[in-house]
N, C-alpha and C positions, 0 to 999 in steps of 0.2 A: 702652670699650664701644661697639661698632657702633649707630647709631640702630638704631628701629625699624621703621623705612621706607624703603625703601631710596631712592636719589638720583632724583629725578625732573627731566628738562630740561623746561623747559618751553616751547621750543621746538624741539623735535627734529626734526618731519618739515623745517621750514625749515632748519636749522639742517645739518640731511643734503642738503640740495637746494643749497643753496650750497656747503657742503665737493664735492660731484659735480660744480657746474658749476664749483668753480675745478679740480680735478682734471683734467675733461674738458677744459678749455681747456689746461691741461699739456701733458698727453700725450694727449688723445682718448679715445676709448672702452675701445680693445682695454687697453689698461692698469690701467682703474677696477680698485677692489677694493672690497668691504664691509670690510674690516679699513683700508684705507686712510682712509675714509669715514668710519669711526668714529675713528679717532685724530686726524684734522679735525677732528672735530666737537665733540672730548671726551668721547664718551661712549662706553659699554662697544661690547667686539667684538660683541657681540650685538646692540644695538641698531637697526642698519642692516636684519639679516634679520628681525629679531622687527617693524619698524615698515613695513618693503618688501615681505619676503618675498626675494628675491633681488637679482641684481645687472640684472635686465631690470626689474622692480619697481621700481629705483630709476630707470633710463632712462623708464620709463613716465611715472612722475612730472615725470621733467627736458623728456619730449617734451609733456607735457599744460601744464603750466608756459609753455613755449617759443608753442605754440598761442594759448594763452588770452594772452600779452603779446603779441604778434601780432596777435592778432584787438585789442586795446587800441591799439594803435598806427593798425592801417589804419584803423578805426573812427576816432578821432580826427582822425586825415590827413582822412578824406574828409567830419566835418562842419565841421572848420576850412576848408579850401580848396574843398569841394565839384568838384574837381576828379582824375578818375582818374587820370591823368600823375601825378599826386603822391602819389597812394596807390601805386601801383607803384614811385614814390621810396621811400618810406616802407619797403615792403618790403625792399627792396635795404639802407636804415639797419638796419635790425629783424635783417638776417643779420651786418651787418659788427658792431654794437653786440654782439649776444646770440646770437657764432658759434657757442661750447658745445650752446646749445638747437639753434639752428639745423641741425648738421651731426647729432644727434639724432631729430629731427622726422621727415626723411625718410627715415631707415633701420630699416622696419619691421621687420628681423629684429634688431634690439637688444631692441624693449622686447614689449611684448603688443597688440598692436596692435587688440582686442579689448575693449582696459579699456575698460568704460563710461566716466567720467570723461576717456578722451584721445579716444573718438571725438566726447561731445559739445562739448568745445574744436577740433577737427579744424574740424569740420561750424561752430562761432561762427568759425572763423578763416575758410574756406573762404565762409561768407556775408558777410562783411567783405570780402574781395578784390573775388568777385565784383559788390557789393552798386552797382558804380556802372560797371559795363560797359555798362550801357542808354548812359549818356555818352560815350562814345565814336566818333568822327563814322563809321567803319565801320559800326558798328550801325547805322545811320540808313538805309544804303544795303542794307538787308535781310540782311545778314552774320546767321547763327545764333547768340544772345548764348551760349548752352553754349557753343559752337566759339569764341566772341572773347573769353569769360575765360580759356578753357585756351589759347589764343592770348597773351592776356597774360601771366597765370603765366610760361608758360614762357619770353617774354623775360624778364623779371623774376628768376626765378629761377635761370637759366642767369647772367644775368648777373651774381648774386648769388654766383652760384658759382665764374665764372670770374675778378672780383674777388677773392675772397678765397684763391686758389691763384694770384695772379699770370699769370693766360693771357694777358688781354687786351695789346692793342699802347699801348705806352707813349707812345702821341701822345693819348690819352683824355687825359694829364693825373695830376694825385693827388687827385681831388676826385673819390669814388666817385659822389655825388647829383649833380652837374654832368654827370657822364657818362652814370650812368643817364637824367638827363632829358633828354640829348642822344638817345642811343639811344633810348628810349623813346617820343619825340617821331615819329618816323618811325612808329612801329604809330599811336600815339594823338591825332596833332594832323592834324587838315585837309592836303591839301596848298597 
């Protein structure tokens, strides 16, 4: 005789966010499936759209997820060290650590880019980065702090990105945080 109620996971939305990011680290994005997702996770085919909505619903998640341990991390970095160079490290670990999220995050046409819940992690990650640009000895010499976070970001994240596709020239080394704070060191440290 079937119970009377039917199986409940009781953690499923977690439970579906890790079956997604071991999948996305698989194979990436363009491959995910809700049916794939669910047979991860063990729970019905159903359960991934009934608890997402779709398969952007569930990136949504992967990308709000990925923000909010990011903004966890810089946060961290910059009250341990109090130093930006190293929250820009920190960034560069945060994409090679939690590529899945990572290569997620920046591709607004995956998930909804609208969700409430991923803009206000967007916006905690985003005042995490920025939150220690005032430090940085440019800033000092009247540089515009807007223009010297999106200054850092994007070495940061460029570099984060040509890391992890193998661009860079093979005299950096194998030691991702060495090299970023190599590099990084030229935007953020005195001459």
């Amino acid at each position: 005789m079937p119970p009377d109620r039917p199986y409940h996971h009781g953690h499923l939305r977690s439970a579906i966010l890790a079956a997604a990011v071991d999948a996305l680290t698989e194979s990436g994005p363009a491959r995910l499936s809700l049916r794939d997702l669910a047979r991860r996770a063990g729970v019905s085919h159903a359960a991934p759209a009934h608890h997402f909505g779709d398969k952007a619903g569930v990136l949504t998640a992967v990308a709000a997820e990925g923000y909010n341990l990011l903004a966890d991390a810089l946060t961290a970095t910059q009250e341990r060290a109090g130093d930006f160079l190293e929250v820009g490290v920190a960034y560069v670990r945060f994409a090679i650590d939690h590529r899945a999220h990572f290569e997620v995050m920046f591709r607004p046409d995956l998930y909804h880019p609208d969700d409430p819940a991923l803009a206000a992690a967007r916006r905690r990650a985003g005042d995490a980065l920025y939150s220690g640009v005032g430090s940085v000895s440019a800033t000092k010499r009247g540089l515009d702090l807007p223009l010297a976070g999106v200054s850092a970001w994007c070495l940061v994240h460029g570099f984060a990105t040509l890391w992890l596709n193998h661009a860079l020239p093979a005299g950096l080394g194998n030691d991702p945080q060495a090299a970023a704070r190599a590099v990084a060191a030229l935007l953020f440290r005195p001459p």
